[in-house]
KOLFILUM-599529 format. One record per atom (N, C-alpha, C): residue in one letter; x, z, y. Coordinates in steps of 0.1 Angstrom, whole numbers, padded with zeros to 4 digits, always signed. Layout:
<recs>
aXZY
...
</recs>
This chain:
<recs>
x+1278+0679+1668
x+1281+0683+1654
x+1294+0677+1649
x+1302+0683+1640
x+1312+0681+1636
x+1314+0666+1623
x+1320+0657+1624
x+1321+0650+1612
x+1319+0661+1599
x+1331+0673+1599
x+1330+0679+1585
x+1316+0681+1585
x+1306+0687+1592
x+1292+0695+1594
x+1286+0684+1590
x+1285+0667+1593
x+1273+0660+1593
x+1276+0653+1577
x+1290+0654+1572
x+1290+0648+1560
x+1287+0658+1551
x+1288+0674+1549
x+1285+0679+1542
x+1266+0683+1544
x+1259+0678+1555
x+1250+0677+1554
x+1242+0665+1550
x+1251+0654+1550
x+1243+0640+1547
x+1242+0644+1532
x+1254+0651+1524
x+1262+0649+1508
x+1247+0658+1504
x+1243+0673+1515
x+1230+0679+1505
x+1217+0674+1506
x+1214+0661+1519
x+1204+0658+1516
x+1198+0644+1510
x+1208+0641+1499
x+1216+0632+1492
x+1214+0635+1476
x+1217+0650+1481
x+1215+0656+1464
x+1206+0672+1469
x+1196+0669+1471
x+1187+0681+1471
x+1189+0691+1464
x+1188+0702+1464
x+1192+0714+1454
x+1203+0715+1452
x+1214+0705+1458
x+1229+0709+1448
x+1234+0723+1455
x+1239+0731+1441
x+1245+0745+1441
x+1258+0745+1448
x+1262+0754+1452
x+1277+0753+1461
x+1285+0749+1450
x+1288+0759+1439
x+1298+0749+1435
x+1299+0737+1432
x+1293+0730+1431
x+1287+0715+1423
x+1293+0705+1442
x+1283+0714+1452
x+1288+0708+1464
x+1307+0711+1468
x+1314+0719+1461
x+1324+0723+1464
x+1331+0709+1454
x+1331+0711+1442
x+1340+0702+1434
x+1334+0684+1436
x+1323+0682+1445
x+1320+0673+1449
x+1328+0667+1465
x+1330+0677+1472
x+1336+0674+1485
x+1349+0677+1484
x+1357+0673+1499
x+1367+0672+1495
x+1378+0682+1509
x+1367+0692+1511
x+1370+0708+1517
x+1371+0720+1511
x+1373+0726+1514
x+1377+0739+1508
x+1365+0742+1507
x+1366+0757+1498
x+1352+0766+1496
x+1348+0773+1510
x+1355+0778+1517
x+1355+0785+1530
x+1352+0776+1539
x+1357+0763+1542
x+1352+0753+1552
x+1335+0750+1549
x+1330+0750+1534
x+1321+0747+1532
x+1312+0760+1537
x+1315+0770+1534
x+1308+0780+1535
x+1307+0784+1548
x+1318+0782+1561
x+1312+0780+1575
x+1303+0771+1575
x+1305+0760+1573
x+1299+0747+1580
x+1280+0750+1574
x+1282+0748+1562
x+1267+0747+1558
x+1260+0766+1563
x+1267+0777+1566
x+1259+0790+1576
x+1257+0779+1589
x+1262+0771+1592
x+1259+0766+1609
x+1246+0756+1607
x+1250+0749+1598
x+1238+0741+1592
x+1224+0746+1591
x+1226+0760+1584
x+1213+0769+1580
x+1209+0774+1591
x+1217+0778+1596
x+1214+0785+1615
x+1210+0775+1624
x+1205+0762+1622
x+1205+0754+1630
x+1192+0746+1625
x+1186+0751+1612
x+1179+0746+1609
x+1177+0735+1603
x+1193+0732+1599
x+1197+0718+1592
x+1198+0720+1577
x+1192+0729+1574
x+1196+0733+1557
x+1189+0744+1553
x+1187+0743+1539
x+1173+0756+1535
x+1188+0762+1524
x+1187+0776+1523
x+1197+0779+1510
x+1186+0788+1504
x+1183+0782+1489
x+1177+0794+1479
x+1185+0800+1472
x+1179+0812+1466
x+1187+0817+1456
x+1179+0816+1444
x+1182+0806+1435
x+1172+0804+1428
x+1176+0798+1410
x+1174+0809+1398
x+1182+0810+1390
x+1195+0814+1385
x+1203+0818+1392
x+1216+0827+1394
x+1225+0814+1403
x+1219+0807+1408
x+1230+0802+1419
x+1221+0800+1435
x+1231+0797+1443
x+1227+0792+1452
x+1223+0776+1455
x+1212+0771+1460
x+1211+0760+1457
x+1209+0755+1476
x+1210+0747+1479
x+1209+0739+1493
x+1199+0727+1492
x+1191+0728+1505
x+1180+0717+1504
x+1180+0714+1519
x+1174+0700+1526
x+1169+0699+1535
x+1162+0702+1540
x+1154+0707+1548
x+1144+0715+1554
x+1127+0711+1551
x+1131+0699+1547
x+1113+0689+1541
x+1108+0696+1530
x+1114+0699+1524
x+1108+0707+1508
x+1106+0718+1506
x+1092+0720+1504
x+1085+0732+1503
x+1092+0741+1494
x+1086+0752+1488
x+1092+0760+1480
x+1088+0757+1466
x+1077+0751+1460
x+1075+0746+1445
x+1085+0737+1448
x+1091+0727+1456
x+1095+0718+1451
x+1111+0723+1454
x+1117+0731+1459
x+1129+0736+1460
x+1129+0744+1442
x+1124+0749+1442
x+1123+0759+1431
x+1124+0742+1414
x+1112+0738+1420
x+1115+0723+1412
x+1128+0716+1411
x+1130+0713+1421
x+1148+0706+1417
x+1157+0714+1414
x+1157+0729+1418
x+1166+0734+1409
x+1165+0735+1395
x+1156+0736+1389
x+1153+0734+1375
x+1156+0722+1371
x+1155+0713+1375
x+1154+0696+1373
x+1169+0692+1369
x+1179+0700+1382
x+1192+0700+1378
x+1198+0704+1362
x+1190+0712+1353
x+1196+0714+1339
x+1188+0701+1332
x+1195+0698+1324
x+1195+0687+1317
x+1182+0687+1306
x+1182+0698+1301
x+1172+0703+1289
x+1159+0703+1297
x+1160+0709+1306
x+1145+0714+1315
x+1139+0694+1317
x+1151+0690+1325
x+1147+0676+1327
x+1141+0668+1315
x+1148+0668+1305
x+1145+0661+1290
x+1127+0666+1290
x+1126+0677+1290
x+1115+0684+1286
x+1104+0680+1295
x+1103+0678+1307
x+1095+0676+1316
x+1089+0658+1318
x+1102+0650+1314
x+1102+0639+1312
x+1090+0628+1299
x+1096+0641+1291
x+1089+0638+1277
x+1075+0645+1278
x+1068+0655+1285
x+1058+0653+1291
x+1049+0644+1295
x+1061+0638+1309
x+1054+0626+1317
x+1051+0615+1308
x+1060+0607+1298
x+1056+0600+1289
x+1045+0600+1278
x+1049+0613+1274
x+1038+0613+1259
x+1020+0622+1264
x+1023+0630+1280
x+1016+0638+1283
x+1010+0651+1273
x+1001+0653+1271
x+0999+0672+1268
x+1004+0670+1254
x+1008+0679+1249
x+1013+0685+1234
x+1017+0693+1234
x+1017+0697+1218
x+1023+0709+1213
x+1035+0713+1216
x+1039+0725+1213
x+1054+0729+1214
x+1065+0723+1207
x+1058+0722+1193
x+1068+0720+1184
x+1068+0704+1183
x+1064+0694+1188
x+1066+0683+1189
x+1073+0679+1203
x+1078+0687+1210
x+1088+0687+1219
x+1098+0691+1216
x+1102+0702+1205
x+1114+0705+1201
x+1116+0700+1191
x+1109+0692+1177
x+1117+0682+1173
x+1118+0667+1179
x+1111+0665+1189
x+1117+0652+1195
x+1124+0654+1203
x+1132+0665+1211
x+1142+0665+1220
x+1154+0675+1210
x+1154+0676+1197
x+1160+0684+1184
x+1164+0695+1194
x+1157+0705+1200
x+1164+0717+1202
x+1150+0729+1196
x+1161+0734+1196
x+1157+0752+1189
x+1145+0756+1198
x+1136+0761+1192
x+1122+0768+1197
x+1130+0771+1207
x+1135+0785+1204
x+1138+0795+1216
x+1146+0788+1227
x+1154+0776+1229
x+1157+0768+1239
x+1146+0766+1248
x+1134+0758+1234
x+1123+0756+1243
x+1114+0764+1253
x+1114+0774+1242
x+1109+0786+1255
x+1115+0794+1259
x+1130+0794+1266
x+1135+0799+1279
x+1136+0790+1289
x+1131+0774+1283
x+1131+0766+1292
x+1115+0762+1301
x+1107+0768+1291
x+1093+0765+1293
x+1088+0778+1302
x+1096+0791+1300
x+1093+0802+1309
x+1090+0797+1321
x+1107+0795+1326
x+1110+0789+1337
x+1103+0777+1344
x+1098+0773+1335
x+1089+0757+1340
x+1076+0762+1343
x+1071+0773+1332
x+1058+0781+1335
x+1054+0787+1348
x+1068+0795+1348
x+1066+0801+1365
x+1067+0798+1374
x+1076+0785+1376
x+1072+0774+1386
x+1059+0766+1387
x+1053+0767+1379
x+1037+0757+1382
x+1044+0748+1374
x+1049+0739+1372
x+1052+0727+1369
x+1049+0726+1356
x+1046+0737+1342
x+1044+0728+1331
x+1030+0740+1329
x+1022+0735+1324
x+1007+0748+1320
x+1008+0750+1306
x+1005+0759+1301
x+1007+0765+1287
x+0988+0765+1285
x+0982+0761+1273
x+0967+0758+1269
x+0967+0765+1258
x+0956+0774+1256
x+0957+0784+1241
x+0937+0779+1241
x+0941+0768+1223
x+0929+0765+1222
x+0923+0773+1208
x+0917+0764+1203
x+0913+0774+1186
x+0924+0778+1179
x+0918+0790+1175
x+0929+0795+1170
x+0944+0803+1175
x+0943+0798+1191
x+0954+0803+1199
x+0964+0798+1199
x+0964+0782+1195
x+0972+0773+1195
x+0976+0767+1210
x+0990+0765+1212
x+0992+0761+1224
x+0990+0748+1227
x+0989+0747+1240
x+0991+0728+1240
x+1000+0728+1257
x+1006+0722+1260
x+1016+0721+1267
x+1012+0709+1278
x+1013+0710+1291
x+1009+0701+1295
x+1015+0703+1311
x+1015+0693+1321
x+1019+0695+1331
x+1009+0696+1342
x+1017+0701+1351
x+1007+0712+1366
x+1000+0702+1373
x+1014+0699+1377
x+1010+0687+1391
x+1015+0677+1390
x+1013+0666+1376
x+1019+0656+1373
x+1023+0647+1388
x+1013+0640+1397
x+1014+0640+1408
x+1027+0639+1413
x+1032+0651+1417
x+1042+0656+1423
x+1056+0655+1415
x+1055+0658+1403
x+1064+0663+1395
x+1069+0649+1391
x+1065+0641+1390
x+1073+0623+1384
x+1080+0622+1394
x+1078+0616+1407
x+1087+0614+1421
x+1096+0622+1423
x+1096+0637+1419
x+1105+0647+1425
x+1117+0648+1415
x+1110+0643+1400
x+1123+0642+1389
x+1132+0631+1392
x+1127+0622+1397
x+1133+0611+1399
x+1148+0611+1406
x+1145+0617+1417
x+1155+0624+1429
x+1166+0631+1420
x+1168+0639+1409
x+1179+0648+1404
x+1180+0636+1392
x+1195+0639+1394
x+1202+0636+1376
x+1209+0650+1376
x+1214+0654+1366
x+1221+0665+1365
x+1238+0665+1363
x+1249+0673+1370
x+1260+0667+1370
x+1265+0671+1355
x+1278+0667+1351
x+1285+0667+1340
x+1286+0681+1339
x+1295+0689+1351
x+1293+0704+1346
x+1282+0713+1338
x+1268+0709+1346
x+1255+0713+1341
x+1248+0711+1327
x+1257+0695+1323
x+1253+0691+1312
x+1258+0697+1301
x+1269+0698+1301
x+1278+0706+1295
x+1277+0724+1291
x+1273+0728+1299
x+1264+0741+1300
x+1256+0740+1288
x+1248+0733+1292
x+1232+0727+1287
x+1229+0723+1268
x+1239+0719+1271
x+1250+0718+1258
x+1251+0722+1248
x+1262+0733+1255
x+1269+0745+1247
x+1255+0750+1244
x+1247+0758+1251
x+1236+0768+1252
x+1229+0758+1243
x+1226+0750+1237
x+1220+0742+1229
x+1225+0743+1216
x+1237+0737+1214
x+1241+0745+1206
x+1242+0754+1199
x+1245+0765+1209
x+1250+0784+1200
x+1232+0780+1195
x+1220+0777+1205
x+1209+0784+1198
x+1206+0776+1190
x+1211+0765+1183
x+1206+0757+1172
x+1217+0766+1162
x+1227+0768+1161
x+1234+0776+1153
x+1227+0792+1150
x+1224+0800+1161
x+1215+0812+1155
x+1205+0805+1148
x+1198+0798+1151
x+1181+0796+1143
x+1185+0792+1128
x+1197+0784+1132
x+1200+0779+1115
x+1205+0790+1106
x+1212+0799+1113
x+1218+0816+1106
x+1204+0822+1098
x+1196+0826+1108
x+1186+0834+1110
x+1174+0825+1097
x+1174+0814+1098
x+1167+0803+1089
x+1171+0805+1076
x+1183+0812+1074
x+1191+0808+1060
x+1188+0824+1056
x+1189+0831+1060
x+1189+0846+1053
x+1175+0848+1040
</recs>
């Protein structure tokens, strides 16, 4: 195996889930060298590639698919905040996750969608049809958050998108 091949494979199983470009502005090869090397990796059985939320994401071959599907989510900053504040305070309401992490309902549930259909967070409709929020497979889910931080590009994303939707709700709030 090639140096370029064994360092761009140490770098993804280093950073589980990281998306090509995140692995591109992290290494210090081209897009095209990367994109040979890690097809030989995949063909070799040295590398899992999902397609999973509108990027491509790379994993080691150890990790199942909840938990491939998991770390890619783990990589946005919001999802992580959200999941974390779970593990701490455990089951609650919606809206006591969106004023203690101050983001806009509808943040919370494009974030909670996505956490829903991974297994990782359960949605509870008690009297009245009131939710309560709570996590799948806490188990699993503390150790595996652990593993991702999310990079500055992502954060920044995470961000903005935070933003515009705190600015609609405040629009939409004032009418």
């Amino acid at each position: 195996m090639s140096e370029t091949r064994r360092q761009i494979r140490a770098h993804v199983r280093a950073n589980a889930g990281i998306h090509f470009n995140e692995l591109v502005r992290e290494s210090a090869y081209a897009p095209g060298q990367i994109q040979y090397h890690v097809r030989r990796l995949i063909d070799a059985d040295e590398l899992v590639r999902e397609e999973l939320y509108g990027q491509t994401h790379y994993y080691p071959p150890q990790y199942d698919e909840w938990e491939r599907a998991a770390l890619a989510l783990f990589r946005r900053e919001t999802t992580r905040e959200i999941v974390l504040f779970l593990i701490e305070r455990g089951s609650c309401r919606p809206a006591a996750v969106a004023d203690a992490l101050d983001i806009a309902r509808s943040t919370l549930e494009y974030h909670l969608d996505n956490l829903v259909e991974c297994d990782i967070v359960e949605k509870e409709y008690g009297d009245r049809n009131r939710v309560t929020l709570s996590l799948a497979r806490p188990d699993r889910t503390a150790p595996l958050l652990s593993e991702i931080s999310p990079t500055v590009p992502d954060r920044l994303v995470d961000r903005f998108t935070r933003l515009v939707d705190g600015l609609l709700e405040d629009a939409s709030g004032s009418r």
